[in-house]
C-alpha positions as a Python dict, from the first residue, in 0.01 Angstrom:
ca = {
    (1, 'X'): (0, 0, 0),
    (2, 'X'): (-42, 63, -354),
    (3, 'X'): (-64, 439, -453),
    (4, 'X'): (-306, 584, -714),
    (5, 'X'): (-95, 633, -948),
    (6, 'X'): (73, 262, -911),
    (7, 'X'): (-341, 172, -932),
    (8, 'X'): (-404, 326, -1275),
    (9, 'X'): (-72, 256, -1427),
    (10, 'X'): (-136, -100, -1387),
    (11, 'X'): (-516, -47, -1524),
    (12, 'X'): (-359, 134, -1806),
    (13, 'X'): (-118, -200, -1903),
    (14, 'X'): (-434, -428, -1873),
    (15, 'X'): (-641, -249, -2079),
    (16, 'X'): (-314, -199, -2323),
    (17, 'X'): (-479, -476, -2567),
    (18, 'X'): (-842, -346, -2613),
    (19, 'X'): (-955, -155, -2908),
    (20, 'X'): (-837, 205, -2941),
    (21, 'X'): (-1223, 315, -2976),
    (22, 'X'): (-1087, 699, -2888),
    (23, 'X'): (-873, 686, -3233),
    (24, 'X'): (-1267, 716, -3435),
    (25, 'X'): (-1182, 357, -3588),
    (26, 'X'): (-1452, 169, -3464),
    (27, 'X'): (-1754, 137, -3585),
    (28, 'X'): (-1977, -30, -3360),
    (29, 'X'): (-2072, 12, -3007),
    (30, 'X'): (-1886, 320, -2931),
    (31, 'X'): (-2064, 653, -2866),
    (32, 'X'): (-1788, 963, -2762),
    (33, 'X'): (-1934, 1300, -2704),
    (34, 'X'): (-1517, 1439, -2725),
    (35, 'X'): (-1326, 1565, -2432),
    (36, 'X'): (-1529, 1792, -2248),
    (37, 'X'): (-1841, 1622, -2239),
    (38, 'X'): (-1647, 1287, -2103),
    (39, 'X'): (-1455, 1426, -1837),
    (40, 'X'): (-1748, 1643, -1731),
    (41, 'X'): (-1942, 1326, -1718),
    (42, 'X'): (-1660, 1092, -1507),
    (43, 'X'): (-1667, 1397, -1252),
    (44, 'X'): (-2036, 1369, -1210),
    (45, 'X'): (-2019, 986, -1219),
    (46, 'X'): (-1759, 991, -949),
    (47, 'X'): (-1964, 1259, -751),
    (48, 'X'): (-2249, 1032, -724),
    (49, 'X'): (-2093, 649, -763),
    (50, 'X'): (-2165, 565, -359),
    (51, 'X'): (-2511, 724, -381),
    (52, 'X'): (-2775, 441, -437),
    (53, 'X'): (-3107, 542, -583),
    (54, 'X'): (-3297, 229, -406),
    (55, 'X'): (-3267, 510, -122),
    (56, 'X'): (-3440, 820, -246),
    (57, 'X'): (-3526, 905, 119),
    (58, 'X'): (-3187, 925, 172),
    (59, 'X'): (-3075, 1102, -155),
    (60, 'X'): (-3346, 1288, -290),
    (61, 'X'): (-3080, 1470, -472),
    (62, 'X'): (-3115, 1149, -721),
    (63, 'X'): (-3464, 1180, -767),
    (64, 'X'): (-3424, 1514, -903),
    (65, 'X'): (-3153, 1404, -1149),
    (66, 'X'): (-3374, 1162, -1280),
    (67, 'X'): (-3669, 1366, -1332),
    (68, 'X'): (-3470, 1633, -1515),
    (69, 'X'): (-3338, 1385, -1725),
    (70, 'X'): (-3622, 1184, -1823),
    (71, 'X'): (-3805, 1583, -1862),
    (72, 'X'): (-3546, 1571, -2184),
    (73, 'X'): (-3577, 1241, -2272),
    (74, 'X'): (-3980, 1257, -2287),
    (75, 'X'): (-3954, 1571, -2498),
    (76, 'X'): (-3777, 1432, -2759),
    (77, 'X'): (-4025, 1114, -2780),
    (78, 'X'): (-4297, 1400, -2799),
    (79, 'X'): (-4471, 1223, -2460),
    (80, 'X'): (-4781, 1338, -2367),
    (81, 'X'): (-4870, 1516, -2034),
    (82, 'X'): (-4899, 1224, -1798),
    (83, 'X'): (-4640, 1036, -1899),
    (84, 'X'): (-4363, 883, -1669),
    (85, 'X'): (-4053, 662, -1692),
    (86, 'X'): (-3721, 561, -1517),
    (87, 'X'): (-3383, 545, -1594),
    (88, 'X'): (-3226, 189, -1580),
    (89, 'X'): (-2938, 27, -1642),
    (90, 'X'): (-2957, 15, -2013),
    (91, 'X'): (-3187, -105, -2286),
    (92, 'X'): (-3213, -454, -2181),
    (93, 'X'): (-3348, -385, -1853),
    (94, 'X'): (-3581, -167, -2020),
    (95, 'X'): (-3743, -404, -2217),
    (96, 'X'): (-3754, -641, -1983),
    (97, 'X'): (-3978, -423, -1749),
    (98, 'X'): (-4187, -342, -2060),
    (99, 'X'): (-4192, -717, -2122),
    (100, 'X'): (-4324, -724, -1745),
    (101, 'X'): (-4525, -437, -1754),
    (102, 'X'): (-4727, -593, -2034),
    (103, 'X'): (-4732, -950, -1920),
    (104, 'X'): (-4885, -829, -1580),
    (105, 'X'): (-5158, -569, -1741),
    (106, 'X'): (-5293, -855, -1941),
    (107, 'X'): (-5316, -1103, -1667),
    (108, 'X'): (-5465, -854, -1460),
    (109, 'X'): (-5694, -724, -1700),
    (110, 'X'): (-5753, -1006, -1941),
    (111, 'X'): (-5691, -1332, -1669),
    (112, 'X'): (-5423, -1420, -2005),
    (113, 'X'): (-5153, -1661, -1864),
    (114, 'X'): (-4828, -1817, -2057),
    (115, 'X'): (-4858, -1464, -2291),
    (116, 'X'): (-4699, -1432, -2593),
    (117, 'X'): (-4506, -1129, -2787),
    (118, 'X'): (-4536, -1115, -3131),
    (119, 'X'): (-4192, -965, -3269),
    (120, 'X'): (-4015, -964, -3602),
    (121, 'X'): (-3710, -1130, -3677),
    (122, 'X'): (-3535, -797, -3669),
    (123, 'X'): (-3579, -731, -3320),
    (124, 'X'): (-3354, -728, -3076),
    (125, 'X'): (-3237, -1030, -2835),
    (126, 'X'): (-3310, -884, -2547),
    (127, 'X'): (-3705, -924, -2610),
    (128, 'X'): (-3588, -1321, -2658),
    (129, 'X'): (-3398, -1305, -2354),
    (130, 'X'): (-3696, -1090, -2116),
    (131, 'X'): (-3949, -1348, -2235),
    (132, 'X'): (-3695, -1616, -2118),
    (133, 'X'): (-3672, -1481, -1794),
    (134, 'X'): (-4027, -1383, -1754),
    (135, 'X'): (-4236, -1668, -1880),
    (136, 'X'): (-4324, -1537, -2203),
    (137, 'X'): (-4356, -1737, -2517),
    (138, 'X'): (-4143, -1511, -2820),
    (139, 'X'): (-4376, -1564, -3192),
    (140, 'X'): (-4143, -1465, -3414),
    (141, 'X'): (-4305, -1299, -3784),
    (142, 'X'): (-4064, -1270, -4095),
    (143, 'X'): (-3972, -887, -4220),
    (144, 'X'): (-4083, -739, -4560),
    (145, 'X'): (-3813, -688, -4853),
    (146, 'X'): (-3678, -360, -4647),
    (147, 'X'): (-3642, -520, -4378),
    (148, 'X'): (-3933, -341, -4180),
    (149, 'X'): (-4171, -538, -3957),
    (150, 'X'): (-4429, -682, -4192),
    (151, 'X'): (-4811, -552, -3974),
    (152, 'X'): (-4978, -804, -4200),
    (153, 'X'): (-4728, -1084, -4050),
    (154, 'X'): (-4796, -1002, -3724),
    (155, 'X'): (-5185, -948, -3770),
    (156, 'X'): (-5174, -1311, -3816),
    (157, 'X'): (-4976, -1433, -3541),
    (158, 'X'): (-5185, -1186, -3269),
    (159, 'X'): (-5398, -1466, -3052),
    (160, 'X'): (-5568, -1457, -2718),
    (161, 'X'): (-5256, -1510, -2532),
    (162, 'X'): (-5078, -1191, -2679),
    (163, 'X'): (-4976, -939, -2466),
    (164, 'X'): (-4724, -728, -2659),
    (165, 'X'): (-4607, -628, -2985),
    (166, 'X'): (-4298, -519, -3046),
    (167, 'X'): (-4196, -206, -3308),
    (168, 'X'): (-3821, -110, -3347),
    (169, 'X'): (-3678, 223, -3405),
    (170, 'X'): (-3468, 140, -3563),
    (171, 'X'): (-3341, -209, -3555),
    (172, 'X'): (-3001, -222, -3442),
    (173, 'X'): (-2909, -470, -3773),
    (174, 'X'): (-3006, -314, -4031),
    (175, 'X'): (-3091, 72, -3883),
    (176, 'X'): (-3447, 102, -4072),
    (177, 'X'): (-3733, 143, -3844),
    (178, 'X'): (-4071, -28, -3831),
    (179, 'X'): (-4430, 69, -3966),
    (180, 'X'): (-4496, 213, -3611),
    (181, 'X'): (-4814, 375, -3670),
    (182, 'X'): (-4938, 67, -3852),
    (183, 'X'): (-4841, -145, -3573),
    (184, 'X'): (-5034, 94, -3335),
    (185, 'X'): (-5319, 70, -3477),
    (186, 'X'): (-5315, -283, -3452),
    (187, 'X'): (-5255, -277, -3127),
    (188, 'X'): (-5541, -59, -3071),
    (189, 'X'): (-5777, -284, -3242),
    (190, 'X'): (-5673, -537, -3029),
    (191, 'X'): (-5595, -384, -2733),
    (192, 'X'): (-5249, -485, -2697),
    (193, 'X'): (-4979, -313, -2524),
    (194, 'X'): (-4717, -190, -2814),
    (195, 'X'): (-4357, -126, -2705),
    (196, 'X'): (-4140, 94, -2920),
    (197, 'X'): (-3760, -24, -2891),
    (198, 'X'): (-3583, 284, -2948),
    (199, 'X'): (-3277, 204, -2763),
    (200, 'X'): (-3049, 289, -3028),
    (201, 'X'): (-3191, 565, -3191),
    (202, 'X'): (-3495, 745, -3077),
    (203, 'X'): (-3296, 996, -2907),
    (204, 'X'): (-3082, 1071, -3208),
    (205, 'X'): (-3409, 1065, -3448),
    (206, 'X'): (-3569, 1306, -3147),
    (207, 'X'): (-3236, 1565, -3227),
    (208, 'X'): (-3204, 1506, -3604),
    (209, 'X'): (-3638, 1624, -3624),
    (210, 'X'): (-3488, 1913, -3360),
    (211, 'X'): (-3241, 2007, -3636),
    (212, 'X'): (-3444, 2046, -3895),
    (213, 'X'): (-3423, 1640, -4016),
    (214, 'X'): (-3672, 1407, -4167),
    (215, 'X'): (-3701, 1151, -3947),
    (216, 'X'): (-3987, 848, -3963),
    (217, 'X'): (-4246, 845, -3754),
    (218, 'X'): (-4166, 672, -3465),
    (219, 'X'): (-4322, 798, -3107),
    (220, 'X'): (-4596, 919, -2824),
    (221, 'X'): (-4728, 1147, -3149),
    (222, 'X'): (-4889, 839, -3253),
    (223, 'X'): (-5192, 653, -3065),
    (224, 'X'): (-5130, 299, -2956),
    (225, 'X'): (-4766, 330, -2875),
    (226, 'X'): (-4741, 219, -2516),
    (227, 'X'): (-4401, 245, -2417),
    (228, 'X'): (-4045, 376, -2562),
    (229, 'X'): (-3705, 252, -2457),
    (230, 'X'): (-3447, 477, -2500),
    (231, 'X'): (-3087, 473, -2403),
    (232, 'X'): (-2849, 737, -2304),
    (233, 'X'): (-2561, 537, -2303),
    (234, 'X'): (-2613, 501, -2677),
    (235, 'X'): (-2662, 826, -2886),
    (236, 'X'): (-2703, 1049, -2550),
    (237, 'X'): (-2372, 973, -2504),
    (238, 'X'): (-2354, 930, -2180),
    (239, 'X'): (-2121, 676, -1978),
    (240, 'X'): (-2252, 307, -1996),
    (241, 'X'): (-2503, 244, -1716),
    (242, 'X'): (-2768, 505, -1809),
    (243, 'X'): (-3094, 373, -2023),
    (244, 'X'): (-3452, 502, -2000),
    (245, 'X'): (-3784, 394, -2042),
    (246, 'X'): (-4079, 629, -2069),
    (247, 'X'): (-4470, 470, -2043),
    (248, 'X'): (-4744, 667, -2190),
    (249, 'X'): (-4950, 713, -1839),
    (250, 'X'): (-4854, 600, -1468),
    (251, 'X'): (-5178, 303, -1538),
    (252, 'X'): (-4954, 126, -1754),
    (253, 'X'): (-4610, 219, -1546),
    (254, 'X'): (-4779, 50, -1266),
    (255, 'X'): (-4749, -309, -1371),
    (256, 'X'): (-4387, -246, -1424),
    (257, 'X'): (-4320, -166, -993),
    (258, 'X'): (-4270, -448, -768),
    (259, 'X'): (-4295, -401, -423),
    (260, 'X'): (-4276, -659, -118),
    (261, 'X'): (-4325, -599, 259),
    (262, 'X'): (-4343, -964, 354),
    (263, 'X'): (-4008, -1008, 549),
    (264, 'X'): (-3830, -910, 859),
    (265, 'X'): (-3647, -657, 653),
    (266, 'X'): (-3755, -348, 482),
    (267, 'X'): (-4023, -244, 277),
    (268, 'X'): (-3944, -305, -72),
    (269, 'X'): (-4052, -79, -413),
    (270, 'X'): (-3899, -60, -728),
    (271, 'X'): (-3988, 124, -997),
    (272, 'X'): (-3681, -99, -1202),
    (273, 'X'): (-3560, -428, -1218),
    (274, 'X'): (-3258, -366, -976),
    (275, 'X'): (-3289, -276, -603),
    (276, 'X'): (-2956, -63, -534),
    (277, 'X'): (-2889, 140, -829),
    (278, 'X'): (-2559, 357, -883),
    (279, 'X'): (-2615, 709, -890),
    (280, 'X'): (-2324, 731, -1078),
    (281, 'X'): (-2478, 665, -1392),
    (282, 'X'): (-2763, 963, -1384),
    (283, 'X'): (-2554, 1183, -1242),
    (284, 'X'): (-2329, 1093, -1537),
    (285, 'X'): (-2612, 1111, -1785),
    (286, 'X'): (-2743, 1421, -1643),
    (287, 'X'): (-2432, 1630, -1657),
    (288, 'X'): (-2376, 1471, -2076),
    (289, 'X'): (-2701, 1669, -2150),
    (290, 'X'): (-2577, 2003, -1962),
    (291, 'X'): (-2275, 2015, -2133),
    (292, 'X'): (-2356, 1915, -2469),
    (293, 'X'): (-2669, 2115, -2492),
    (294, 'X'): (-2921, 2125, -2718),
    (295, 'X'): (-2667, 2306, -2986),
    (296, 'X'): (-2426, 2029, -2892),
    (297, 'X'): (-2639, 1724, -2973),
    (298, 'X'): (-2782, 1904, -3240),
    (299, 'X'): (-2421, 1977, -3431),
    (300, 'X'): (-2371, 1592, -3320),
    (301, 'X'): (-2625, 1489, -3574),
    (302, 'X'): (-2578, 1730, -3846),
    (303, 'X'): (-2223, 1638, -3870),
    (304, 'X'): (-2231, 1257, -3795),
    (305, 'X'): (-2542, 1203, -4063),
    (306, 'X'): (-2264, 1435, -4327),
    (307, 'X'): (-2065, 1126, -4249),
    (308, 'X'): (-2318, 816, -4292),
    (309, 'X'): (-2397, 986, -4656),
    (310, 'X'): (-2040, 1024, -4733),
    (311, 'X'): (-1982, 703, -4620),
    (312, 'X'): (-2282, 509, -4757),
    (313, 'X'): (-2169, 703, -5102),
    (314, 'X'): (-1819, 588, -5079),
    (315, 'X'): (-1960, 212, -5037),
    (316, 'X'): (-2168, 279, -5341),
    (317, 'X'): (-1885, 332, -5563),
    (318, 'X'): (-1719, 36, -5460),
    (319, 'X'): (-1827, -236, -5712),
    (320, 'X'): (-1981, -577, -5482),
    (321, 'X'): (-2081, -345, -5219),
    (322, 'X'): (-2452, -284, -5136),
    (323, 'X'): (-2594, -133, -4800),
    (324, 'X'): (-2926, -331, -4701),
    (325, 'X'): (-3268, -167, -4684),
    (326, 'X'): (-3333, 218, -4617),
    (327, 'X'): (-3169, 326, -4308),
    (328, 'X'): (-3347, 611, -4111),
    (329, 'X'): (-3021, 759, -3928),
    (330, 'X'): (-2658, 649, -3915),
    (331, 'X'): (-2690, 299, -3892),
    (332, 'X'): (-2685, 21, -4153),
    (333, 'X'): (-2587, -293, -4296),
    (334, 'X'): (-2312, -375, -4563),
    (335, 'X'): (-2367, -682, -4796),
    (336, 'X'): (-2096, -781, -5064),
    (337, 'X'): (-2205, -1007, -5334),
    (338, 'X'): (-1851, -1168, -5417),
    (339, 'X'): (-1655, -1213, -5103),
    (340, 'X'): (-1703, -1306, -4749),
    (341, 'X'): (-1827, -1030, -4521),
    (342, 'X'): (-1651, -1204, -4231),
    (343, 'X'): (-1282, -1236, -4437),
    (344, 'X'): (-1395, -872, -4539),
    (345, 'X'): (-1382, -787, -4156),
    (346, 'X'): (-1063, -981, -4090),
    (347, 'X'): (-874, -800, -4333),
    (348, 'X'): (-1018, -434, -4163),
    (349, 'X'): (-927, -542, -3849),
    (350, 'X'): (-562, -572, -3980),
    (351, 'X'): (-582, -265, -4092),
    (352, 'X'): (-647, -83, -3812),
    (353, 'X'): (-1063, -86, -3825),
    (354, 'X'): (-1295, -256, -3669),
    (355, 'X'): (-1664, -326, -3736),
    (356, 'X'): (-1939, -595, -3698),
    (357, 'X'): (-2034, -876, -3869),
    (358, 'X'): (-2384, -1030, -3868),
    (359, 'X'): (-2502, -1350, -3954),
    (360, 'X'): (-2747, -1402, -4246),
    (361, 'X'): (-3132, -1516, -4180),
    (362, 'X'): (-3441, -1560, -4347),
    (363, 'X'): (-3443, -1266, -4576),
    (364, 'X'): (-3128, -1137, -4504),
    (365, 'X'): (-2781, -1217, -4614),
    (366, 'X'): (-2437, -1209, -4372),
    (367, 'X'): (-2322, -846, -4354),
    (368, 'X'): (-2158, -576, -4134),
    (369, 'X'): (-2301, -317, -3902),
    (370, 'X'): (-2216, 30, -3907),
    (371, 'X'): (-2257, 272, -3632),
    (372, 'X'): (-2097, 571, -3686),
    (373, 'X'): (-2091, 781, -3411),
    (374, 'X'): (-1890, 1117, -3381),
    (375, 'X'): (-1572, 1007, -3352),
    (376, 'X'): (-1579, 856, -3678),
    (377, 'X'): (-1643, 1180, -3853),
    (378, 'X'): (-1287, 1290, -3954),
    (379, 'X'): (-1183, 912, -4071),
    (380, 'X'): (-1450, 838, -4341),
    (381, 'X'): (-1223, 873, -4604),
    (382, 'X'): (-941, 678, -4453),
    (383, 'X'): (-1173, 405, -4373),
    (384, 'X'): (-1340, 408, -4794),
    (385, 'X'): (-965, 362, -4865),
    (386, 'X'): (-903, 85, -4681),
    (387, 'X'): (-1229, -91, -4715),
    (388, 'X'): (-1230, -89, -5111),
    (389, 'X'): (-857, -286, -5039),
    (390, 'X'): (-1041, -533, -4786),
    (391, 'X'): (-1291, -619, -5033),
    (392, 'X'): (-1030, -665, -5302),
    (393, 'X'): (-796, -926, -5076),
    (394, 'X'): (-1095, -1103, -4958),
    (395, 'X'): (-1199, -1212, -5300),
    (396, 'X'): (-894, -1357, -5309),
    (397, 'X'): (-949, -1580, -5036),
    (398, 'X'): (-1137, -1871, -5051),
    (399, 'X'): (-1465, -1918, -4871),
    (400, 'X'): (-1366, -2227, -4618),
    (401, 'X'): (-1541, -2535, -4653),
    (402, 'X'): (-1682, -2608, -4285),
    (403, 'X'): (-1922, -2845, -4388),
    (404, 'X'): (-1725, -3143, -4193),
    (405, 'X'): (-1694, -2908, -3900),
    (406, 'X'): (-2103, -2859, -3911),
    (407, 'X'): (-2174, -3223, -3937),
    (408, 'X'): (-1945, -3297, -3625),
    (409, 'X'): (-2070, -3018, -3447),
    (410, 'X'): (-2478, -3138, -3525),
    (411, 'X'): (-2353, -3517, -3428),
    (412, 'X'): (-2167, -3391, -3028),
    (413, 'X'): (-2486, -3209, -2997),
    (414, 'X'): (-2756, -3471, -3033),
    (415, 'X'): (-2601, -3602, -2715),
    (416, 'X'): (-2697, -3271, -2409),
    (417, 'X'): (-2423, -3254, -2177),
    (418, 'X'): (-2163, -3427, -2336),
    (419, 'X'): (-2020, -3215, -2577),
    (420, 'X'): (-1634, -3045, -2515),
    (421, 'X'): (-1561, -2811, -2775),
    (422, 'X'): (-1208, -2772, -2670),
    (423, 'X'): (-1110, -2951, -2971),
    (424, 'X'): (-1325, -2727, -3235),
    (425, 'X'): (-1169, -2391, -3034),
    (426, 'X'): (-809, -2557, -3166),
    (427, 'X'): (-984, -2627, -3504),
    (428, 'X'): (-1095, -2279, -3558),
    (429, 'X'): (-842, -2104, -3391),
    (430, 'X'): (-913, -2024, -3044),
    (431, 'X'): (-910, -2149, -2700),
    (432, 'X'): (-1000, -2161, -2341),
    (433, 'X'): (-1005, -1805, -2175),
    (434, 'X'): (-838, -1666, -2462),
    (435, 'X'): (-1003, -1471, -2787),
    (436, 'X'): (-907, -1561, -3114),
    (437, 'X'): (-701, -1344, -3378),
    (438, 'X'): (-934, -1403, -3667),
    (439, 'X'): (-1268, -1473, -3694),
    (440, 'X'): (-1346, -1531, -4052),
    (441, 'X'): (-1372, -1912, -4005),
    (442, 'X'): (-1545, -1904, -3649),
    (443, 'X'): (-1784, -1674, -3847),
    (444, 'X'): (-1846, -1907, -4154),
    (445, 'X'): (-1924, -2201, -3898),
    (446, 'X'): (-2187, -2038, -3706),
    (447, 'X'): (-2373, -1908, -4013),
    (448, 'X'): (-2379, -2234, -4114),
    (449, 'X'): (-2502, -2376, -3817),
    (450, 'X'): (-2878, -2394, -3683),
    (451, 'X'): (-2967, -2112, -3452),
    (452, 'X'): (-2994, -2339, -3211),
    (453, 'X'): (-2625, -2502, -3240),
    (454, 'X'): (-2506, -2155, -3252),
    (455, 'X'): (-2658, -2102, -2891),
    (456, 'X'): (-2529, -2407, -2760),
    (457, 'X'): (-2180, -2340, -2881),
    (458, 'X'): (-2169, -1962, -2762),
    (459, 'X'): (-2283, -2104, -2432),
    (460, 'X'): (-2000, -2347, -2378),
    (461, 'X'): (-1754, -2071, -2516),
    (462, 'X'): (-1863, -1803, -2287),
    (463, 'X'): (-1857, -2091, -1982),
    (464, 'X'): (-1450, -2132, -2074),
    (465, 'X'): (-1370, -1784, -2162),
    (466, 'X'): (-1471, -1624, -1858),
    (467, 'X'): (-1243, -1882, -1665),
}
């Protein structure tokens, strides 16, 4: 039998290859509270992993862990008395069940069928994705010159069969959050559910206004906004698994619960998408916010938003370099106007960094995300250093020319079903099951594809790399 030890040694190998996100030199998708608060958090995850909330009866211990949490989370989105929410899984299961929420208030209450959310282009996927799953049509409006949600846009794409709009705060690409109180309003002149995606940030906005910060305005303070998503996993920085979502009143939380006693089995309710749920997770997220403390998360900001301005002044001195619209927190976007974005990131990654690119858009040119999270604090310097290098050797390297790789792509596609990319992973680099080295050419061809070639062709990757 294989001991413990023998168990994580061989964990330990596997995992050998990933990034080193504890070393602070990554810049996207990692959130680390430091030592104390992550071990504290493991025990409490471990405490509770075999507990399943689906079973409340049984472990009303989880109930209580939830309500204390969500207590926290509603204060910092300044809900009203009467509000409610859940934990979930994570931000995309928290938008879907505001996606479902919505769709079912306005069939019940408006007889609308095939409904429609009206979104900018700057929201996230996962609304995309929830209106894929849930029979939703997405209308998609076009953001102003900051890259905010333009209310004017989506004033003109509201129709009968609208049943949500969306506001982000912020959006994830370029950190700068929406006209929410515009948007409420004109959701409350049309009656329309408005959900507030705040799955990055709203909890770090809710600590930097604790702290003394300006911070838009984004929440329950204003009239209109229906629902906020909000992860802990994010900037509560608590282990994955832990998201929240918080409804202005129990009315509109209703259409969100599905329940079903129409089998030989149990009676079924559930106030989230899943049936069993971990307790692992809120346990997890619960203990984060003991140990940190309000002191905690609130030192958290102050010092992590010292490090976006240092940062985003460091980028300024760097001739090229521009960061994209007004970011509210620490989170933005990094154009250059003389070299490649994605060589820009290749050449990081060599050097020990790692960051995001994104792909340009209406409005928008290619760039890279920054999330800086606390980690990151002691390495600005290091990383202003190395990226004013980067930017040199990439404007050394030619942009390639994948023009005859777009044309062959666009031709395989026309045909659905028979296209094997197997030969354009050897083109560009890659292959089955395995990730590539560089990306800087993978990245030029999808920009220069059609969205909708770029879906295809991230569909037949992702069916051979997870072989």
């Amino acid at each position: 039998m294989t001991t413990k030890d023998e168990l994580l040694a061989q964990l330990r190998r596997i995992r050998s290859h990933d990034v080193p996100w504890r070393e602070g030199r990554t810049f996207a998708g990692v959130y680390d509270p430091g030592a104390a608060a992550a071990d504290a958090a493991a025990a409490a995850y471990a405490e509770f992993s075999s507990e399943n909330a689906l079973y409340v009866n049984f472990y009303p211990s989880l109930l209580q862990l939830e309500a204390e949490v969500l207590a926290r989370v509603k204060a910092l989105l300044r809900a009203p008395d009467g509000a409610c929410g859940n934990l979930t899984s994570g931000g995309t299961e928290s938008i879907l069940l505001a996606c479902k929420a919505a769709r079912d208030r306005a069939a019940a209450g408006r007889g609308v069928r095939d409904g429609e959310i009206v979104l900018a282009r700057s929201a996230h996927p996962a609304f995309h994705k929830a209106a894929h799953l849930l029979g939703l049509r997405v209308v998609i409006t076009e953001f102003d010159s900051g890259f905010r949600a333009d209310p004017d846009a989506m004033a003109a794409a509201i129709t009968p069969r609208t049943v949500m709009l969306v506001a982000s705060a912020p959006c994830y690409s370029h950190g700068v959050v929406d006209p929410v109180a515009d948007l409420a309003r004109l959701a409350r002149q049309h009656s329309l559910w408005l959900h507030v995606d705040g799955c990055v940030g709203a909890l770090f906005m809710g600590f930097m206004r604790e702290a003394g910060m300006p911070a838009p305005p984004f929440d329950f303070s204003i009239d209109g906004v229906s629902s906020i998503s909000a992860d802990l996993h994010k900037y509560g920085y608590a282990p994955k698994g832990a998201g929240s979502l918080v409804y202005r009143s129990r009315e509109l939380r209703r259409h969100a619960l599905y329940a079903n006693a129409h089998t030989s089995g149990y009676a079924l309710v559930n106030p989230t998408a899943l049936s069993s749920r971990s307790g692992g997770p809120i346990a997890a997220a619960w203990a984060t916010l003991q140990v940190l403390g309000d002191d905690g998360y609130r030192r958290i900001v102050q010092q992590t938003m010292a490090a976006t301005a240092q940062l985003r002044a460091g980028i300024a001195a760097i001739d090229g370099l521009s960061v994209l619209g007004e970011p509210a927190m620490c989170m933005f976007a990094l154009a250059c106007r003389d070299a490649s974005v994605f060589e820009i990131e290749d050449q990081m990654r060599e050097r020990g960094w790692h960051l995001q690119s994104q792909f340009s858009a209406p409005g928008t040119p290619a760039n890279l995300h920054f999330s800086i999270n606390h980690n990151n604090v002691p390495h600005v310097a290091a990383l202003l250093a190395d990226l004013r290098a980067s930017v040199e050797a990439a404007r050394k390297v030619p942009v390639p020319d994948v023009q005859p790789l777009v044309r062959l792509v666009l031709d395989a596609l026309r045909e659905p079903g028979a296209f094997d990319i197997d030969w354009l992973l050897g083109a560009v680099g890659a292959s089955s099951g395995r990730l590539p080295q560089r990306w800087a050419l993978i990245n030029t061809l999808l920009d220069a594809l059609p969205d909708a070639a770029v879906d295809a062709l991230l569909v037949e990757y992702a069916n051979r790399l997870y072989a």
